[in-house]
N, C-alpha and C positions, 0 to 999 in steps of 0.2 A: 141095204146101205151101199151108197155110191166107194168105187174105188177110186184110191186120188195118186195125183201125182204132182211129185214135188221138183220144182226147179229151183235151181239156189243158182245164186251170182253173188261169187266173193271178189270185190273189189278195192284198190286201194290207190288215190288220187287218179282215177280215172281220165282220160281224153273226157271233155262234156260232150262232147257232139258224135264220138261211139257210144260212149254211156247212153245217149237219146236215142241213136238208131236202135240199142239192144232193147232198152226199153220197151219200143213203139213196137218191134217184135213181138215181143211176150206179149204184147195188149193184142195183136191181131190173129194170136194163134188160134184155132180151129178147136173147142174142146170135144172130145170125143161121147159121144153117147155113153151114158152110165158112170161117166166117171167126171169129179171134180180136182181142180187144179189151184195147190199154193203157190206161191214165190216168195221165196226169201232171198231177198237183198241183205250179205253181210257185209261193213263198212269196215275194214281190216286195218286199221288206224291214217284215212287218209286226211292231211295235213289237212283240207278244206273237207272238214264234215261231208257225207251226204246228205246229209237230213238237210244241208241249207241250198243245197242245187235246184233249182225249177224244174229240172228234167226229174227229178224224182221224187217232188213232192207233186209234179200233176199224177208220177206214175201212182204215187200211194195215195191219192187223192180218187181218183178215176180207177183204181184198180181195188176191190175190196178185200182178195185173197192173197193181197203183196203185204208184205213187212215188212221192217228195216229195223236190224240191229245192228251194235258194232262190236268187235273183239278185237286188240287193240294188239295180241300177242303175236310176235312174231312166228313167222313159219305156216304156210299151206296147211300139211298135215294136220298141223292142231288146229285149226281155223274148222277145215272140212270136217275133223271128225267131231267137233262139239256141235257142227250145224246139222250133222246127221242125227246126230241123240236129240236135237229140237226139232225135226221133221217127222211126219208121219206118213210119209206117202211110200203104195208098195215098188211103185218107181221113182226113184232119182237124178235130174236132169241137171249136167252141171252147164250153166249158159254163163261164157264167159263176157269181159263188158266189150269187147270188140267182136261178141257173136251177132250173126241176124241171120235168125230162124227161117225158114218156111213156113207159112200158115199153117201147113199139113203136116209139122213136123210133129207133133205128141198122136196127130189120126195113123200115120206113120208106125211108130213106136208103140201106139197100145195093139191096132193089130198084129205088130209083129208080135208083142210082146203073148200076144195071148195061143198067136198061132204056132210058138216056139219056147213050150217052156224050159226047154235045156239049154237056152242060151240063158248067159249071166250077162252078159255085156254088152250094150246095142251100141255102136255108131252108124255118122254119115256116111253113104255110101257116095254122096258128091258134098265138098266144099269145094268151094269158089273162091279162091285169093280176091280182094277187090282194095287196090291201092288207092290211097288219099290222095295222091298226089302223082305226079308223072314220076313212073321209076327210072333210076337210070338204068342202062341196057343189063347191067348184070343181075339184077333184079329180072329181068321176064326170063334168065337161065331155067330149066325144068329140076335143075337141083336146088333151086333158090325155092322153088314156087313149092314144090315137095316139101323143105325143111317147113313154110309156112301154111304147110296141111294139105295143098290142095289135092284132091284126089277125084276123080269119076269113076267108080265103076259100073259096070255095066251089066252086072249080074249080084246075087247075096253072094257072100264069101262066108263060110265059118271056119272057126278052127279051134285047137283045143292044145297046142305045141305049149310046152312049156319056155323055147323061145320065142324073141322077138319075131314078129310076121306081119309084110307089109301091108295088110289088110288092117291090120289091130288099131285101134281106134287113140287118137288122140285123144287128150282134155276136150277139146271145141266139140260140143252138145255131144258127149258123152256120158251113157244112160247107163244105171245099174239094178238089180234088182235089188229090193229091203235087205234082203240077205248078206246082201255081197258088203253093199253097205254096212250093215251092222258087224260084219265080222273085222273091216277095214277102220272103225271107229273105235272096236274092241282094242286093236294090235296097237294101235296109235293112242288111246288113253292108257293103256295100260305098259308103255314105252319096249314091246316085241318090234314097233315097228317106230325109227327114229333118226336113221342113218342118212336118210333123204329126203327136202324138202323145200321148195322153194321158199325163199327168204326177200328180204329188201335188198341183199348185197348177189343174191343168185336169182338167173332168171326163169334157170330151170331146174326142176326137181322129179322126184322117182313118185311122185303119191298117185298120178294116172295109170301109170304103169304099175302099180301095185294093187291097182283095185283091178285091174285084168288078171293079173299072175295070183291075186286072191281068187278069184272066179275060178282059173284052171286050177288051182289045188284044190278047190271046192267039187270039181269034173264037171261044173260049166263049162260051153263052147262061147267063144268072142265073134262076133257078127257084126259085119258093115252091109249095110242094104241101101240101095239106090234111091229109094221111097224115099229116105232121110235126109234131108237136105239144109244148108245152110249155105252163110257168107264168114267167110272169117277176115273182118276188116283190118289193116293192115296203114298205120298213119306214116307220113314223113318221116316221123321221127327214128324209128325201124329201119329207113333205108339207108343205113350207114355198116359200110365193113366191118366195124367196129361191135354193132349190136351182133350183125351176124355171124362173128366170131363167138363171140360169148354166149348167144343162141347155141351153136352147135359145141363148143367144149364142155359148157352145163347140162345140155342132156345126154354126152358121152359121158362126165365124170360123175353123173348121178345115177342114171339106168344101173347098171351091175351091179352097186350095192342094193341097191331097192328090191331089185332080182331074189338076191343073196337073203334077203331079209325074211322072202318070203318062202325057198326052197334052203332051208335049213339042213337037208339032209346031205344036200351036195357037194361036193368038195369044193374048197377053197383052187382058184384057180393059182398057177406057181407067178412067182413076188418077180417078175421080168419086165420092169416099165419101160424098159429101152425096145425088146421085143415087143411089145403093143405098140407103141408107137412107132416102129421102123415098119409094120406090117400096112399101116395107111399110108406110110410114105411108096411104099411101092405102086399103091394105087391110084396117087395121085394122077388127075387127068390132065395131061402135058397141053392141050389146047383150051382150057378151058378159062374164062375170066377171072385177072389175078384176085378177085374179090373171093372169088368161089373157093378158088384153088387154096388161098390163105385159111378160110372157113374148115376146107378139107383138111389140113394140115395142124387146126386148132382141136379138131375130133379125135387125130391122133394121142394131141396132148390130154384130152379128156379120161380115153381109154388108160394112159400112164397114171394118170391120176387115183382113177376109179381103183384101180387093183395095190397101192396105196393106201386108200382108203378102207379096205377090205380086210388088208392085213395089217391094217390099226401100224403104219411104218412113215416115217417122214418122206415127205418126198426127196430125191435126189436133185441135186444141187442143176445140173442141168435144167431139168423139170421146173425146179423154180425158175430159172433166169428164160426160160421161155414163154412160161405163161406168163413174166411182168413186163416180158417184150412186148408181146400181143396183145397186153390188157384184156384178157380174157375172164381175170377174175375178181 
């Protein structure tokens, strides 16, 4: 029996014309010897169906092992953990709709995967930002191009930290094994895991980061390798201060609990939202574009957030009249 491998894209009122690149992706990938490839396209309640897009009725048309379902409930988490209990593959690939693959990227991933079975979690070891449109200057910052994944390494990295590690792999074609998966669908249907999720009103949530920190509880190692390659497309829309504020306060005020959810046994860190957040102010970089700088300074608020959040506490009044200055939330 052939081994498969399963790619899912949850999508919801997607860009058409990234929707099409990711697509034409998926159709050009390389499948690896002995092993066969599903996709599932889930349609996460966007206002213009998928099912009536051209771009993806050629893909389900032209593609025999894609599908398309839709799940209309709100929240990431519960989206991805009911598509994993519909998938059967012993890897799965999560391709976002502004991803575009490598040919090589599943030949990639199943040698790695076969030549390293103590890893749990495989990423790209290069994406490549690729803007729709002329950015403006604060956009080509190396802090801007980071927050939107880009990375090259030049060698495999693993690790096994139960903290965050800048090698650790984003959402964008980030691969799990059945395992990992199944135990991450377990914590999430059965509400162990709840705290953190991306929504309609959030842009970022803790559920990639908790299929890693699943893996290291599990004593899987986290792996980005060079071989793995992608674009992670990047529209107009996105290049505004505004998005990349809220980009970076949602993944500061979501990460720590997501964390928390999964190392139960650790202490609560102590209820100081003024000190998290005076701790990024120091760091703030004095020459840097006030786009970024504002970004930096919305992380801070994220972090006050987060430990709020943690210990089930309202936020301080401060805390509020900041993040509705910012519109961060």
């Amino acid at each position: 029996m052939q081994a498969l491998v399963s790619l899912v894209t949850c999508s919801r009122d997607p860009d058409d014309s990234l929707l099409q690149a990711t697509l034409a992706s998926v159709r050009s990938l390389r499948i690896p010897d002995g092993w066969t490839v599903e996709h599932l396209l889930v349609d996460n309640g966007s206002v213009v169906p998928l099912e009536t897009r051209p771009s993806v009725r050629e893909h389900l048309a032209s593609v025999p092992w894609a599908h398309l379902t839709r799940d209309d409930l709100d929240g990431l988490a519960g989206v991805r953990a009911r598509v994993i209990r519909a998938t059967r593959g012993e890897l799965l690939v999560t391709v976002d709709d502004d991803n575009v693959l490598d040919p090589h990227y599943l030949e990639a991933l199943v040698s790695t995967a076969r030549a390293m079975p103590s890893v749990g979690v495989f990423g790209a070891g290069r994406i490549d930002v690729a803007y729709r449109a002329d950015p403006p200057a604060w956009a080509r910052d190396p802090w801007v191009l980071r927050l939107f994944q880009q990375r090259a390494l030049p060698t495999t990295v693993l690790g096994t930290s139960r903290f965050w590690q800048a090698h650790y792999p984003p959402g964008t074609g980030m691969a799990v094994r059945r395992s990992v998966a199944d135990e991450f669908a377990r914590s999430v249907l059965q509400g162990s895991v709840r705290n953190a999720s991306r929504t309609r009103a959030r842009l970022s949530g803790g559920e990639d980061a908790q299929l890693i920190w699943i893996a290291v509880r599990a004593g899987l190692s986290i792996g980005a390798f060079p071989a793995m390659r992608l674009s992670h497309v990047i529209p107009a829309r996105r290049l505004t201060p505004v998005y990349v504020r809220r980009l970076t306060f949602g993944i500061h005020e979501s990460a720590p609990p997501a964390r928390r959810e999964v190392f139960r046994d650790e202490a609560l860190p102590p209820l100081t939202p003024l000190r998290a957040f005076a701790r990024v102010l120091r760091d703030l970089p004095p020459g840097a574009p006030p786009a970024v700088w504002w970004a930096q300074f919305a992380s801070g608020l994220g972090d006050a957030a987060a430990l709020c959040r943690m210990h089930e506490r309202p936020e301080p009044w401060w805390l509020r009249a900041l993040i509705a200055l910012l519109r961060v939330r």
